[in-house]
Chimera marker file (.cmm) of the C-alpha trace (Angstrom):
<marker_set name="trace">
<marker id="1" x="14.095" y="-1.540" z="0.279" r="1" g="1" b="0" radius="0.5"/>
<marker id="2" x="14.228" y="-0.176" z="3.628" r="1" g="1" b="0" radius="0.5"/>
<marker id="3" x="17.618" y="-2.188" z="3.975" r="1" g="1" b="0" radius="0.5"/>
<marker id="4" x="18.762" y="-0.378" z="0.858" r="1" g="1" b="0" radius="0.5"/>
<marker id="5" x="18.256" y="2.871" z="2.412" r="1" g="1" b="0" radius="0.5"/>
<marker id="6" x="19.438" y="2.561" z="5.787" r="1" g="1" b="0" radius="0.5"/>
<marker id="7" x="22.664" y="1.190" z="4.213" r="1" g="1" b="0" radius="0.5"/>
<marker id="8" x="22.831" y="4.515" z="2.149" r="1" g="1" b="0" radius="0.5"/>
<marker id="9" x="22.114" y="7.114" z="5.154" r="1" g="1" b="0" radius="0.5"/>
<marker id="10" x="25.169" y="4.723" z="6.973" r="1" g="1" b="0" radius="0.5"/>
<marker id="11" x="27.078" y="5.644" z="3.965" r="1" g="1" b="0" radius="0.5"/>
<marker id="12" x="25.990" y="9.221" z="3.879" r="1" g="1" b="0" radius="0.5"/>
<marker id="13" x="26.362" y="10.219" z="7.428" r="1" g="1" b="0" radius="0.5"/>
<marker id="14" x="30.129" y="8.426" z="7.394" r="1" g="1" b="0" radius="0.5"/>
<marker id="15" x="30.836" y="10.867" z="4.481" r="1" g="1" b="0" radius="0.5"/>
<marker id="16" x="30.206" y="13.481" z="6.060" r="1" g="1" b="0" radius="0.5"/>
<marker id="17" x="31.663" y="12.775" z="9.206" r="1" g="1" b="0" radius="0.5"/>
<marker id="18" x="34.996" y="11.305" z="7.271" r="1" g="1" b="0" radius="0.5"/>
<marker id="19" x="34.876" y="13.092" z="3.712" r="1" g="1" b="0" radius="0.5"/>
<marker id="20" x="37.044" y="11.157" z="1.466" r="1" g="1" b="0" radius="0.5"/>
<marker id="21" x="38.747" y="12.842" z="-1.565" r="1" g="1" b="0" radius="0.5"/>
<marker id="22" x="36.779" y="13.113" z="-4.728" r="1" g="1" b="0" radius="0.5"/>
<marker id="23" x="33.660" y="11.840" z="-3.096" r="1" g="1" b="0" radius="0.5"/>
<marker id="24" x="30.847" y="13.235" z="-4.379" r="1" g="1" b="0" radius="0.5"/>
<marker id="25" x="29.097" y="13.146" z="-1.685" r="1" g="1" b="0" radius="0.5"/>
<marker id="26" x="31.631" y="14.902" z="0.075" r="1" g="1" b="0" radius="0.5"/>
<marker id="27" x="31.447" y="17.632" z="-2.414" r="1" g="1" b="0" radius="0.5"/>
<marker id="28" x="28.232" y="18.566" z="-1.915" r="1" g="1" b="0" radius="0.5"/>
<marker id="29" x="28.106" y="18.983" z="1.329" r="1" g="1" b="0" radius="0.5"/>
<marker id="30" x="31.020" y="21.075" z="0.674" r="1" g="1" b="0" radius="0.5"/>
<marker id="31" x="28.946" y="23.389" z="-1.549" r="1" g="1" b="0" radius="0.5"/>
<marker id="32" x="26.495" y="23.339" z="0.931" r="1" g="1" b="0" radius="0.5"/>
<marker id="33" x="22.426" y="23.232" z="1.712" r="1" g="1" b="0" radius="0.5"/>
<marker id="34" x="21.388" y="25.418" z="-1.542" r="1" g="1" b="0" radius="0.5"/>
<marker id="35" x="23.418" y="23.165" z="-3.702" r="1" g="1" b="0" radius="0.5"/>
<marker id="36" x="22.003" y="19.796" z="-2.176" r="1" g="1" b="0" radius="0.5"/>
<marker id="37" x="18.624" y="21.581" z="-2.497" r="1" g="1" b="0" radius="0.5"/>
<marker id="38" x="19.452" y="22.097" z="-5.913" r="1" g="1" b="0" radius="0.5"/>
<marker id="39" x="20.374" y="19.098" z="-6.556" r="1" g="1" b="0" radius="0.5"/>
<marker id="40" x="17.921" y="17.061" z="-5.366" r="1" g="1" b="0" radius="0.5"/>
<marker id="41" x="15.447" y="19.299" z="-7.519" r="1" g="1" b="0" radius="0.5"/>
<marker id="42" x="16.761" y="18.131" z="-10.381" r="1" g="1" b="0" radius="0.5"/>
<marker id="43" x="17.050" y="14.999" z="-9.715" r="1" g="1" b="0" radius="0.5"/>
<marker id="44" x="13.739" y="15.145" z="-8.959" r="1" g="1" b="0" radius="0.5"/>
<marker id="45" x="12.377" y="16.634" z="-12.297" r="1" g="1" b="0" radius="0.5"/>
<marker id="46" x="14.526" y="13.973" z="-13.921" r="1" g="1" b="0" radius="0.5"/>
<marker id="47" x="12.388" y="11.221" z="-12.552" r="1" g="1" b="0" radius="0.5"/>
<marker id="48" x="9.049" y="13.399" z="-13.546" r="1" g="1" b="0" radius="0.5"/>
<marker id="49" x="10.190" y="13.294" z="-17.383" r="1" g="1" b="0" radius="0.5"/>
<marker id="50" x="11.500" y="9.730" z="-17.083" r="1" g="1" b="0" radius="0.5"/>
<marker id="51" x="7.717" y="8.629" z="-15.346" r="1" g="1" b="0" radius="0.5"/>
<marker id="52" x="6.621" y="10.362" z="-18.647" r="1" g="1" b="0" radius="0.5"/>
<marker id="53" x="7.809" y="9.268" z="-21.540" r="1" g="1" b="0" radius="0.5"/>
<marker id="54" x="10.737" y="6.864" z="-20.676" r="1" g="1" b="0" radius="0.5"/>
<marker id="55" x="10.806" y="2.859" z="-20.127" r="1" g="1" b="0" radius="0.5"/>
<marker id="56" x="10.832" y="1.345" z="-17.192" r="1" g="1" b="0" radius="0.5"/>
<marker id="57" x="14.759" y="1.130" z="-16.595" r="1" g="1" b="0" radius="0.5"/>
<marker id="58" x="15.636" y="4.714" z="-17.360" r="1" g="1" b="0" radius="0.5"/>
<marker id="59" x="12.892" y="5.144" z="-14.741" r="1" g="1" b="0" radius="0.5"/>
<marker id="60" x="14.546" y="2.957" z="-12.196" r="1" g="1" b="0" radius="0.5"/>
<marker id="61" x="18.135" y="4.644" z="-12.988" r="1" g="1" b="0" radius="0.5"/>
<marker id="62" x="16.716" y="8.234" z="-12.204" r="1" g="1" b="0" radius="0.5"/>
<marker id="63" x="14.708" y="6.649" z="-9.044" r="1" g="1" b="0" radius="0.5"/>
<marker id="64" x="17.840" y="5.532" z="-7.922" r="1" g="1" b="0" radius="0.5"/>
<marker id="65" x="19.710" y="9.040" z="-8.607" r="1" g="1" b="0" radius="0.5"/>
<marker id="66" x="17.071" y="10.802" z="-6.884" r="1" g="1" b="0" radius="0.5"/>
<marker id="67" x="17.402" y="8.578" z="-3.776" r="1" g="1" b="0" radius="0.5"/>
<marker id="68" x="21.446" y="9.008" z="-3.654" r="1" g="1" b="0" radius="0.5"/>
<link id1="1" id2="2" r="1" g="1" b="0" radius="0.2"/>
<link id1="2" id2="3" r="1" g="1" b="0" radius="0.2"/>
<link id1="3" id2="4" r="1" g="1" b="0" radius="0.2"/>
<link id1="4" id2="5" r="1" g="1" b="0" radius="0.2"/>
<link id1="5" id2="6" r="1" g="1" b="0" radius="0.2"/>
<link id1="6" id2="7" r="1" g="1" b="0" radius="0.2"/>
<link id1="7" id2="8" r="1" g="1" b="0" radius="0.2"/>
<link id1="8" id2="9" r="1" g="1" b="0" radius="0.2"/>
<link id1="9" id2="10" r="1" g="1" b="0" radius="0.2"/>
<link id1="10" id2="11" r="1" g="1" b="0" radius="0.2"/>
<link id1="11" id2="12" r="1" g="1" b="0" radius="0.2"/>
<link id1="12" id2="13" r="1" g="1" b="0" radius="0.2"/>
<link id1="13" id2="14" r="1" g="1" b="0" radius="0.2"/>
<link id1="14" id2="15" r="1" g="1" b="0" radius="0.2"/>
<link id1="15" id2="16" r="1" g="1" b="0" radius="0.2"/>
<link id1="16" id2="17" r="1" g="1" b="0" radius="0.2"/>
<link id1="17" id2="18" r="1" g="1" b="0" radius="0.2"/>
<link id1="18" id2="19" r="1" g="1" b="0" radius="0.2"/>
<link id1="19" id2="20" r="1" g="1" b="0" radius="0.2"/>
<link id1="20" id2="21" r="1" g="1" b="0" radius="0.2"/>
<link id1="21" id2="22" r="1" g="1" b="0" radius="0.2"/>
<link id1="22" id2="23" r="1" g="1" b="0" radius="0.2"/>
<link id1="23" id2="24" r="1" g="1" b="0" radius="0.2"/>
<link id1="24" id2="25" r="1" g="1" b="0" radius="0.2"/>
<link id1="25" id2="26" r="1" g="1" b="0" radius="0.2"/>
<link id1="26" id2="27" r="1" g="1" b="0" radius="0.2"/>
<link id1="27" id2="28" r="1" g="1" b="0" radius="0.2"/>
<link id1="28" id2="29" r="1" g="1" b="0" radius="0.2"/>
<link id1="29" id2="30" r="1" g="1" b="0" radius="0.2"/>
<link id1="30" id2="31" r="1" g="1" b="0" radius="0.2"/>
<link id1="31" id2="32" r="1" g="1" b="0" radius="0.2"/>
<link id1="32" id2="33" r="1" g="1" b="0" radius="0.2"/>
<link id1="33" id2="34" r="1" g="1" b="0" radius="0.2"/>
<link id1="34" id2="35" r="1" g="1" b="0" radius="0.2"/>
<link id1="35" id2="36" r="1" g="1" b="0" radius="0.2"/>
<link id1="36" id2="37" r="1" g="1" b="0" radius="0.2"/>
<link id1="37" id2="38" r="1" g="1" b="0" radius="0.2"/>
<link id1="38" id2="39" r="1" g="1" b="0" radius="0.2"/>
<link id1="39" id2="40" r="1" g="1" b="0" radius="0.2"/>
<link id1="40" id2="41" r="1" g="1" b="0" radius="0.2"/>
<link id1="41" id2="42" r="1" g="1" b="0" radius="0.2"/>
<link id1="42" id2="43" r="1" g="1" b="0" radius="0.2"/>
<link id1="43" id2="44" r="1" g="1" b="0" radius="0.2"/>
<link id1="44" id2="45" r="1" g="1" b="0" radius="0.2"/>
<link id1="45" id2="46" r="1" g="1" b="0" radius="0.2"/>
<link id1="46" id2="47" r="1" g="1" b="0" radius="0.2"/>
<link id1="47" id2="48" r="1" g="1" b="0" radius="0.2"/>
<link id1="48" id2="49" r="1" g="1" b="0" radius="0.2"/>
<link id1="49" id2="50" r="1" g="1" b="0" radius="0.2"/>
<link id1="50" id2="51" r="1" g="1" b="0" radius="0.2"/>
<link id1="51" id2="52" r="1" g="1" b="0" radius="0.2"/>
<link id1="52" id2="53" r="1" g="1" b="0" radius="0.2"/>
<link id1="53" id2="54" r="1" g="1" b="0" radius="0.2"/>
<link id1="54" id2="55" r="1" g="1" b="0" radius="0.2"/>
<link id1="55" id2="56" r="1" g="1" b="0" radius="0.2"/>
<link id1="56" id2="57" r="1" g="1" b="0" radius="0.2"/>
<link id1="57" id2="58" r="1" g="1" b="0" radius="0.2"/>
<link id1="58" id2="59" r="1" g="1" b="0" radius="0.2"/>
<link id1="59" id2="60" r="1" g="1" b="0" radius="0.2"/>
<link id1="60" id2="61" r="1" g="1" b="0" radius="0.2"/>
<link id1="61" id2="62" r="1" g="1" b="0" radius="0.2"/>
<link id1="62" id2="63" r="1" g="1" b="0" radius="0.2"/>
<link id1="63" id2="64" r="1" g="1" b="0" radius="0.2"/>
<link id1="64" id2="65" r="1" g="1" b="0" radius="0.2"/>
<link id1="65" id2="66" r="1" g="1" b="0" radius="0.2"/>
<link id1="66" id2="67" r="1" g="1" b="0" radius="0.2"/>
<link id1="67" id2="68" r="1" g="1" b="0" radius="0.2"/>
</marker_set>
């Protein structure tokens, strides 16, 4: 997993540094800190209500939303 992730803050941190058009990445950061925050938030609270009363693949697709 730690693979996974260090692939995906590559990824991130080249999006930044070379936004591409449409990325969605690069549209956030665009929007800014608050909007990440945002973001990330609910993201978060997706995963909470998923861990609650959904199986274990909608769990693993909001897991994987949160970590993006």
């Amino acid at each position: 997993m730690s693979e996974m992730l260090n692939r995906l803050e590559t990824l991130i941190a080249d999006r930044r540094a070379n936004p591409v058009e449409d990325s969605y990445t690069n549209k956030l950061f665009t929007k800014g800190r608050t909007k990440i925050s945002q973001k990330v938030g609910e993201e978060a609270t997706e995963v909470i209500v998923a861990a609650l009363g959904e199986g274990r693949t909608e769990q693993i697709r909001e897991l994987a939303d949160l970590f993006y």
